[in-house]
C-alpha positions as CSV (number, residue, x, y, z in Angstrom):
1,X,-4.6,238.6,-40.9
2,X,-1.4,238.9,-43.2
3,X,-2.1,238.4,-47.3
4,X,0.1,235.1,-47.2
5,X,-2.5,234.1,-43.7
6,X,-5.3,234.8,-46.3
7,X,-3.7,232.4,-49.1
8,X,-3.2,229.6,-46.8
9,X,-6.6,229.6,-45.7
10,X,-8.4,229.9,-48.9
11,X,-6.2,227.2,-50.3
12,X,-7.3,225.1,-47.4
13,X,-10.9,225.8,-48.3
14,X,-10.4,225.2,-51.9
15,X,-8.9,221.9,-50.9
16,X,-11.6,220.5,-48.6
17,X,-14.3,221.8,-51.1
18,X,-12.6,219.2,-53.0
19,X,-12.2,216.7,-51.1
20,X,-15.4,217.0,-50.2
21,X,-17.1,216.2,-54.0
22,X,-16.3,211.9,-53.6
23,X,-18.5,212.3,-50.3
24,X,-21.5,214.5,-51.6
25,X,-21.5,212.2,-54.4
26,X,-21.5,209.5,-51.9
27,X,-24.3,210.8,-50.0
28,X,-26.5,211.8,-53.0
29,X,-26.2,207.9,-54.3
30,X,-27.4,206.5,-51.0
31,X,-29.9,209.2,-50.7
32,X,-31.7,208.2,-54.1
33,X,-30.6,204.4,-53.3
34,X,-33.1,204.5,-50.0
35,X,-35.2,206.9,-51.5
36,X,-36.2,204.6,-54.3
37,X,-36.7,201.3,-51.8
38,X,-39.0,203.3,-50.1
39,X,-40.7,204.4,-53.0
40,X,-41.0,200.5,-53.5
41,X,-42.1,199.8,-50.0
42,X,-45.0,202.2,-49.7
43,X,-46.1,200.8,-53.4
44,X,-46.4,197.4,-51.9
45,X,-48.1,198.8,-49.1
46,X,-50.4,200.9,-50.9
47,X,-51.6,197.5,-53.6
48,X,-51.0,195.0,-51.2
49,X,-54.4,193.0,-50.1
50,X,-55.5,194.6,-47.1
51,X,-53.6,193.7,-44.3
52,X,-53.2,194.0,-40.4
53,X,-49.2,194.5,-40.3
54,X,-47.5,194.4,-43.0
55,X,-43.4,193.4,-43.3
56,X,-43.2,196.0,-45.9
57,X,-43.7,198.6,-43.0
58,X,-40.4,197.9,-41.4
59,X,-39.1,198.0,-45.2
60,X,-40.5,201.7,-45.3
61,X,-39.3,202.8,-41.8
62,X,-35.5,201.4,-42.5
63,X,-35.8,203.2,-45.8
64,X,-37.0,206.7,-44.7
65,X,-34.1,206.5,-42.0
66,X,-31.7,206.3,-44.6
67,X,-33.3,209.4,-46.7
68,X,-33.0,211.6,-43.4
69,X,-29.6,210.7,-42.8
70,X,-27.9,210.9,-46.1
71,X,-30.2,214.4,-47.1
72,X,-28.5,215.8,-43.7
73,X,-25.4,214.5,-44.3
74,X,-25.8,216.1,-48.0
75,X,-26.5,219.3,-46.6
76,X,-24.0,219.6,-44.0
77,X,-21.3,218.4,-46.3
78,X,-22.4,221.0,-48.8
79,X,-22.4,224.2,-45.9
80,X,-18.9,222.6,-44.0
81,X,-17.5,220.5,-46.8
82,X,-16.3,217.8,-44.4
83,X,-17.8,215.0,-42.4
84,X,-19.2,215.7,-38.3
85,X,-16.8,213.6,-36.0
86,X,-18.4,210.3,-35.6
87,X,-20.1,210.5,-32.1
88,X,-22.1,213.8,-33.7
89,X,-22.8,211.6,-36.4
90,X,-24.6,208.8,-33.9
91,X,-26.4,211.9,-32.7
92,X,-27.8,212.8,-35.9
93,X,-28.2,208.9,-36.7
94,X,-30.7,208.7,-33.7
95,X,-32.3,211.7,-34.5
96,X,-33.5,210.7,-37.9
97,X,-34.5,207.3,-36.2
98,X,-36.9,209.2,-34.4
99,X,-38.0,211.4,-37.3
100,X,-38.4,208.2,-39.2
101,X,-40.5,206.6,-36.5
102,X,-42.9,209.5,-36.7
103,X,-43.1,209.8,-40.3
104,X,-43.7,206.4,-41.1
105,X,-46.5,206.1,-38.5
106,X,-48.4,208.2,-40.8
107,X,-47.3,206.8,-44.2
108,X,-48.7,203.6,-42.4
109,X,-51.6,205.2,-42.0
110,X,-52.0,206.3,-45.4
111,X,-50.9,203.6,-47.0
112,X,-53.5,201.1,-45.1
113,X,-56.2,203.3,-46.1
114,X,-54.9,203.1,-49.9
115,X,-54.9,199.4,-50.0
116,X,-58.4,199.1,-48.2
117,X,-59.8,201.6,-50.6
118,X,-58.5,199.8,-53.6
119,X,-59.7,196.6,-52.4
120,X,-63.3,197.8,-51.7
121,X,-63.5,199.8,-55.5
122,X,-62.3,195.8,-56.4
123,X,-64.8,193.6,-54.9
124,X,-67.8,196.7,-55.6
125,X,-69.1,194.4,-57.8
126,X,-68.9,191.1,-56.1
127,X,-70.7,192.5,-53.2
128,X,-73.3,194.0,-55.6
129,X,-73.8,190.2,-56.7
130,X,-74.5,189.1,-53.0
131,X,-76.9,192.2,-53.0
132,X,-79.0,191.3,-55.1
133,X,-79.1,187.4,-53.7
134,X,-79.4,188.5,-50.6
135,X,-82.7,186.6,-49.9
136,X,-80.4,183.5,-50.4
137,X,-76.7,184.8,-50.4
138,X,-75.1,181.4,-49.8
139,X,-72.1,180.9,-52.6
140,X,-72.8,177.7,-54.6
141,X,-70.3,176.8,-57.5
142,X,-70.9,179.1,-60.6
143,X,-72.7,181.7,-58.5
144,X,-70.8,184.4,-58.0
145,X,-68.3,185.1,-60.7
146,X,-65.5,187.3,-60.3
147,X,-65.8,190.5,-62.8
148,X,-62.6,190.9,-65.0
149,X,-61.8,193.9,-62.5
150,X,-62.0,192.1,-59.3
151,X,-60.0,189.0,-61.4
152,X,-57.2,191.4,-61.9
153,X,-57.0,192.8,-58.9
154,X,-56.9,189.4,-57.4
155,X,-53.9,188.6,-59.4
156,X,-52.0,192.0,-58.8
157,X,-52.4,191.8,-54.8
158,X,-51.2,187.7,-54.6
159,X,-54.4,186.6,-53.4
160,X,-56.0,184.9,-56.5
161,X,-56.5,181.7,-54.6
162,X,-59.0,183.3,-52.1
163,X,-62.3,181.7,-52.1
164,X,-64.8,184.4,-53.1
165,X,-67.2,185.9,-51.6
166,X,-66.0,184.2,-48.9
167,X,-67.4,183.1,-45.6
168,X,-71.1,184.5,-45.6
169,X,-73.2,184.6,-42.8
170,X,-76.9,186.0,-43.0
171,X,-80.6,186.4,-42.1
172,X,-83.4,187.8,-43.5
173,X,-82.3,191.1,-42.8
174,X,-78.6,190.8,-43.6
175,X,-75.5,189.4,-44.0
176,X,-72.2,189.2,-43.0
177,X,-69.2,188.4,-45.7
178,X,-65.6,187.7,-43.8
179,X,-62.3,187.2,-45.7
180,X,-58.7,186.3,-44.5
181,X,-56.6,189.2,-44.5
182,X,-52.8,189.9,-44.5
183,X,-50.4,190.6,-41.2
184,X,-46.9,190.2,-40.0
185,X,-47.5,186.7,-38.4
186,X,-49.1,183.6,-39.4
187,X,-52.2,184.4,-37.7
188,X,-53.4,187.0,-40.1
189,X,-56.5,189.0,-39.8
190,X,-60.1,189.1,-41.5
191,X,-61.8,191.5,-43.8
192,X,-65.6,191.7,-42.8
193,X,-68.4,193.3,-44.8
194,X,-71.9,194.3,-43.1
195,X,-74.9,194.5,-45.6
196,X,-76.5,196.6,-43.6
197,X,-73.9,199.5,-42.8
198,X,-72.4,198.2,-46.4
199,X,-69.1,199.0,-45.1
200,X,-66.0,197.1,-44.6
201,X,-63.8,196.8,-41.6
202,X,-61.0,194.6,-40.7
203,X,-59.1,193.4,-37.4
204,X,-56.1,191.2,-36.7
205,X,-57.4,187.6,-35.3
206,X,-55.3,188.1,-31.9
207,X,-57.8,191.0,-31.3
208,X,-60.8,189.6,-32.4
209,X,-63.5,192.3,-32.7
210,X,-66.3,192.1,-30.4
211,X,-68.9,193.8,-33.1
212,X,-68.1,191.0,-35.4
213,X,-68.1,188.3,-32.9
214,X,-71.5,189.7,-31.5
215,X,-73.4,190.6,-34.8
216,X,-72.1,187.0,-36.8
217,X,-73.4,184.9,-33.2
218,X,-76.7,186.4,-34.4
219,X,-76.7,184.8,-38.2
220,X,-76.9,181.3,-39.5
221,X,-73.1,180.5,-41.1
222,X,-73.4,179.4,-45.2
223,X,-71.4,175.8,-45.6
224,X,-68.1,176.5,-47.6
225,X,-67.7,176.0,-51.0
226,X,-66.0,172.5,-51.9
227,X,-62.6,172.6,-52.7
Protein backbone atom coordinates (compact mmCIF):
# COMPACT_ATOMS: atom_id res chain seq x y z
CA UNK A 1 0.00 0.00 0.00
CA UNK A 2 1.41 3.46 -1.25
CA UNK A 3 2.43 6.17 1.70
CA UNK A 4 -0.45 8.62 0.40
CA UNK A 5 -2.92 4.85 0.63
CA UNK A 6 -1.57 4.86 4.27
CA UNK A 7 -2.51 8.73 4.98
CA UNK A 8 -5.90 8.33 3.67
CA UNK A 9 -6.65 5.60 5.76
CA UNK A 10 -5.39 6.75 8.94
CA UNK A 11 -7.11 10.04 8.41
CA UNK A 12 -10.20 7.99 8.01
CA UNK A 13 -9.67 6.30 11.27
CA UNK A 14 -8.74 9.47 13.07
CA UNK A 15 -12.06 10.82 11.76
CA UNK A 16 -14.48 8.05 12.83
CA UNK A 17 -12.51 7.84 16.18
CA UNK A 18 -14.14 11.09 16.33
CA UNK A 19 -17.06 10.85 15.26
CA UNK A 20 -17.38 8.22 17.35
CA UNK A 21 -16.93 10.34 20.98
CA UNK A 22 -20.99 12.01 20.77
CA UNK A 23 -21.98 8.18 20.52
CA UNK A 24 -19.76 6.59 23.36
CA UNK A 25 -20.81 9.51 25.33
CA UNK A 26 -24.32 8.62 24.33
CA UNK A 27 -24.09 5.11 25.31
CA UNK A 28 -22.21 5.67 28.63
CA UNK A 29 -25.30 8.16 29.74
CA UNK A 30 -27.91 5.56 28.99
CA UNK A 31 -25.81 2.95 30.46
CA UNK A 32 -25.64 4.77 34.03
CA UNK A 33 -29.35 6.20 33.21
CA UNK A 34 -30.70 2.27 33.35
CA UNK A 35 -28.12 1.30 35.57
CA UNK A 36 -29.30 3.60 38.31
CA UNK A 37 -33.32 2.60 37.82
CA UNK A 38 -32.30 -0.70 38.31
CA UNK A 39 -30.42 0.08 41.23
CA UNK A 40 -33.81 1.67 42.37
CA UNK A 41 -35.91 -1.26 41.30
CA UNK A 42 -34.03 -4.05 43.13
CA UNK A 43 -34.03 -1.54 46.30
CA UNK A 44 -37.74 -1.53 46.24
CA UNK A 45 -37.68 -5.09 45.81
CA UNK A 46 -35.36 -5.85 48.34
CA UNK A 47 -37.52 -3.34 51.42
CA UNK A 48 -40.69 -3.86 49.91
CA UNK A 49 -43.27 -5.92 52.31
CA UNK A 50 -43.06 -9.29 51.28
CA UNK A 51 -44.71 -9.97 48.35
CA UNK A 52 -45.87 -12.69 45.63
CA UNK A 53 -45.11 -10.64 42.32
CA UNK A 54 -44.00 -7.57 42.53
CA UNK A 55 -44.44 -4.66 39.49
CA UNK A 56 -41.05 -3.52 40.46
CA UNK A 57 -39.81 -6.88 38.81
CA UNK A 58 -40.71 -5.94 35.33
CA UNK A 59 -39.05 -2.35 36.45
CA UNK A 60 -35.74 -4.51 37.09
CA UNK A 61 -35.95 -6.73 33.89
CA UNK A 62 -36.66 -3.48 31.46
CA UNK A 63 -33.75 -1.95 33.32
CA UNK A 64 -31.05 -4.65 33.15
CA UNK A 65 -31.94 -4.91 29.27
CA UNK A 66 -30.96 -1.47 28.93
CA UNK A 67 -27.43 -2.07 30.88
CA UNK A 68 -26.64 -5.02 28.49
CA UNK A 69 -27.35 -3.17 25.50
CA UNK A 70 -25.78 0.13 26.02
CA UNK A 71 -22.37 -1.73 27.82
CA UNK A 72 -22.24 -3.75 24.35
CA UNK A 73 -22.84 -0.96 22.38
CA UNK A 74 -20.03 0.87 24.63
CA UNK A 75 -17.69 -1.69 23.81
CA UNK A 76 -18.22 -2.27 20.35
CA UNK A 77 -18.12 1.46 19.68
CA UNK A 78 -14.89 1.71 21.60
CA UNK A 79 -13.07 -1.54 19.41
CA UNK A 80 -14.98 -0.34 15.80
CA UNK A 81 -15.64 3.31 16.51
CA UNK A 82 -18.97 3.17 14.64
CA UNK A 83 -22.47 1.92 15.09
CA UNK A 84 -23.49 -2.22 13.78
CA UNK A 85 -26.02 -1.74 10.89
CA UNK A 86 -29.40 -1.78 12.41
CA UNK A 87 -30.73 -5.40 11.74
CA UNK A 88 -27.22 -6.56 13.82
CA UNK A 89 -28.32 -4.20 16.26
CA UNK A 90 -32.01 -6.07 16.65
CA UNK A 91 -29.79 -9.07 16.98
CA UNK A 92 -27.84 -7.96 19.80
CA UNK A 93 -31.16 -6.19 21.16
CA UNK A 94 -32.74 -9.75 21.45
CA UNK A 95 -29.85 -11.12 22.80
CA UNK A 96 -29.62 -9.04 25.82
CA UNK A 97 -33.48 -9.61 26.26
CA UNK A 98 -32.63 -13.06 26.85
CA UNK A 99 -29.55 -12.36 29.05
CA UNK A 100 -31.88 -9.97 30.94
CA UNK A 101 -34.57 -12.59 31.31
CA UNK A 102 -32.02 -14.94 32.89
CA UNK A 103 -30.47 -12.54 35.06
CA UNK A 104 -33.35 -11.10 36.52
CA UNK A 105 -34.84 -14.48 37.40
CA UNK A 106 -32.22 -14.67 39.88
CA UNK A 107 -32.14 -11.12 41.19
CA UNK A 108 -35.85 -12.01 41.73
CA UNK A 109 -34.79 -14.59 43.64
CA UNK A 110 -32.59 -12.75 45.69
CA UNK A 111 -34.40 -9.98 46.14
CA UNK A 112 -37.63 -11.91 47.56
CA UNK A 113 -35.43 -13.59 49.99
CA UNK A 114 -34.05 -9.99 51.11
CA UNK A 115 -37.47 -8.59 51.77
CA UNK A 116 -38.77 -11.82 53.60
CA UNK A 117 -35.65 -11.79 55.73
CA UNK A 118 -36.11 -8.18 56.63
CA UNK A 119 -39.61 -8.67 57.42
CA UNK A 120 -39.15 -11.71 59.75
CA UNK A 121 -35.81 -9.72 61.74
CA UNK A 122 -39.08 -6.97 61.90
CA UNK A 123 -41.84 -8.72 63.39
CA UNK A 124 -39.09 -11.06 65.73
CA UNK A 125 -40.49 -9.43 68.37
CA UNK A 126 -44.15 -9.27 67.76
CA UNK A 127 -44.08 -13.04 67.39
CA UNK A 128 -42.06 -13.29 70.55
CA UNK A 129 -45.24 -11.44 72.18
CA UNK A 130 -47.64 -14.15 70.85
CA UNK A 131 -45.08 -16.70 72.27
CA UNK A 132 -45.31 -16.02 75.37
CA UNK A 133 -49.45 -15.74 75.22
CA UNK A 134 -49.63 -18.54 73.50
CA UNK A 135 -51.92 -20.33 76.06
CA UNK A 136 -54.37 -17.47 74.98
CA UNK A 137 -52.80 -15.80 71.74
CA UNK A 138 -56.06 -14.12 70.66
CA UNK A 139 -55.11 -10.09 69.87
CA UNK A 140 -57.43 -7.87 72.06
CA UNK A 141 -56.95 -4.03 71.83
CA UNK A 142 -53.71 -2.93 73.71
CA UNK A 143 -52.24 -6.44 73.62
CA UNK A 144 -49.80 -6.60 71.39
CA UNK A 145 -47.87 -3.47 70.82
CA UNK A 146 -45.69 -2.94 68.01
CA UNK A 147 -41.85 -2.48 69.15
CA UNK A 148 -40.32 0.93 67.77
CA UNK A 149 -38.48 -1.52 65.22
CA UNK A 150 -41.34 -3.35 63.93
CA UNK A 151 -43.26 0.46 63.97
CA UNK A 152 -40.60 1.57 61.56
CA UNK A 153 -40.41 -0.99 59.48
CA UNK A 154 -44.05 -0.81 59.11
CA UNK A 155 -43.74 2.70 57.90
CA UNK A 156 -40.70 2.13 55.56
CA UNK A 157 -42.40 -0.97 53.60
CA UNK A 158 -46.17 1.05 53.16
CA UNK A 159 -47.90 -1.30 55.18
CA UNK A 160 -48.47 0.74 58.50
CA UNK A 161 -52.21 0.10 58.32
CA UNK A 162 -51.94 -3.71 58.68
CA UNK A 163 -53.65 -5.03 61.52
CA UNK A 164 -51.02 -6.70 63.74
CA UNK A 165 -50.46 -9.74 64.57
CA UNK A 166 -52.96 -10.35 62.34
CA UNK A 167 -55.32 -13.23 61.75
CA UNK A 168 -54.41 -15.85 64.54
CA UNK A 169 -55.52 -19.24 64.66
CA UNK A 170 -54.55 -21.70 67.56
CA UNK A 171 -54.88 -24.73 69.92
CA UNK A 172 -53.29 -25.81 72.80
CA UNK A 173 -50.42 -26.82 70.95
CA UNK A 174 -50.04 -24.05 68.49
CA UNK A 175 -50.92 -21.43 66.44
CA UNK A 176 -51.14 -20.14 63.26
CA UNK A 177 -50.55 -16.19 62.50
CA UNK A 178 -51.55 -15.16 58.55
CA UNK A 179 -50.97 -11.69 57.13
CA UNK A 180 -51.94 -10.19 53.62
CA UNK A 181 -49.04 -9.95 51.47
CA UNK A 182 -48.12 -8.00 48.31
CA UNK A 183 -48.46 -9.27 44.39
CA UNK A 184 -48.90 -7.95 40.90
CA UNK A 185 -52.84 -8.23 41.04
CA UNK A 186 -55.49 -7.31 43.31
CA UNK A 187 -55.64 -10.69 44.78
CA UNK A 188 -52.50 -10.50 46.74
CA UNK A 189 -51.07 -13.28 48.73
CA UNK A 190 -50.61 -14.18 52.64
CA UNK A 191 -47.74 -14.26 54.96
CA UNK A 192 -48.28 -17.29 57.44
CA UNK A 193 -46.36 -18.05 60.54
CA UNK A 194 -46.40 -21.69 62.34
CA UNK A 195 -45.50 -21.74 66.07
CA UNK A 196 -44.49 -24.85 65.90
CA UNK A 197 -41.95 -25.00 62.96
CA UNK A 198 -41.55 -21.04 64.01
CA UNK A 199 -41.03 -20.31 60.51
CA UNK A 200 -42.68 -18.19 57.93
CA UNK A 201 -43.92 -19.00 54.49
CA UNK A 202 -45.99 -17.24 52.07
CA UNK A 203 -48.14 -18.09 48.89
CA UNK A 204 -50.09 -16.05 46.37
CA UNK A 205 -54.11 -16.55 47.14
CA UNK A 206 -54.72 -17.93 43.42
CA UNK A 207 -52.55 -20.88 44.66
CA UNK A 208 -53.73 -21.42 47.94
CA UNK A 209 -51.30 -23.67 49.84
CA UNK A 210 -52.65 -26.88 50.83
CA UNK A 211 -50.34 -27.07 54.28
CA UNK A 212 -51.92 -23.91 55.29
CA UNK A 213 -55.41 -24.83 54.27
CA UNK A 214 -55.00 -28.35 56.05
CA UNK A 215 -53.08 -27.29 59.37
CA UNK A 216 -55.46 -23.81 59.93
CA UNK A 217 -58.86 -26.41 59.23
CA UNK A 218 -57.43 -28.02 62.35
CA UNK A 219 -57.39 -24.67 64.78
CA UNK A 220 -60.16 -22.64 66.25
CA UNK A 221 -59.97 -18.90 64.23
CA UNK A 222 -59.45 -15.71 66.96
CA UNK A 223 -62.45 -12.96 66.16
CA UNK A 224 -60.71 -9.82 64.45
CA UNK A 225 -59.89 -6.90 66.15
CA UNK A 226 -62.56 -4.07 65.77
CA UNK A 227 -61.87 -1.48 63.50
Amino acid sequence: MSEAALERTSEAAATAAVDARPLRRRAAIWAATWAAIGLYFAWTLATSWPYAGHWSQLGLLLALCGVFFRAWELVHLARAGSRLARWRRLGVRVATIVAGVFVAGGLWQLLEQASMARFEAALAPLVAQVHASAASPCPAPGKYAPPPETASYLRSSGWRGVKLPGRVHWNAQRFVVALPGGSMDIDGSTIWYDSTARRWAKFHNDLRSDAFTALVATLQECPPLPP
